[in-house]
N, C-alpha and C positions, 0 to 999 in steps of 0.2 A: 450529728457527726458528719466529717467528712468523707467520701472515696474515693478511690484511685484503682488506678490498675497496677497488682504486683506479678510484677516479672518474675518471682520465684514460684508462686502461686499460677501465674498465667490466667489471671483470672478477674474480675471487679468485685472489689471489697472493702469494709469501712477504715477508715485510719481512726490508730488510736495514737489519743497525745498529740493530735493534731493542734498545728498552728499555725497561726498565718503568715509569713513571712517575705522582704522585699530583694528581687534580685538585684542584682548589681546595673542591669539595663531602668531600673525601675520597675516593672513589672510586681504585679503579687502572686505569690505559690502557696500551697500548701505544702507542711512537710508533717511528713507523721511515722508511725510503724503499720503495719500490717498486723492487723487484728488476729489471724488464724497463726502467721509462721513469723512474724518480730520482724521481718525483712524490711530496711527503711523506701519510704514511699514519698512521693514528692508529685503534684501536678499544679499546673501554670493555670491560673487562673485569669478572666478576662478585664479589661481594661476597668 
């Protein structure tokens, strides 16, 4: 699984329902929930 840091959490934790996803720059993200509090999570992955 994936993680990220949640802002409601304030903390680093897994994403659940994680997917990979492409910005509109190109780029690829993750977008998922937060495993502990459902808060949507998202980070920018590298090239």
């Amino acid at each position: 699984m994936a993680d990220g840091y949640c802002v409601k959490c304030k903390t680093k934790r897994e994403m659940k329902d994680a997917k990979e996803v492409k910005m509109k720059n190109g780029r690829k993200a993750m977008k998922g929930k937060c495993s502990k509090c459902g808060t949507g999570m998202y980070r920018i992955l590298g090239k």
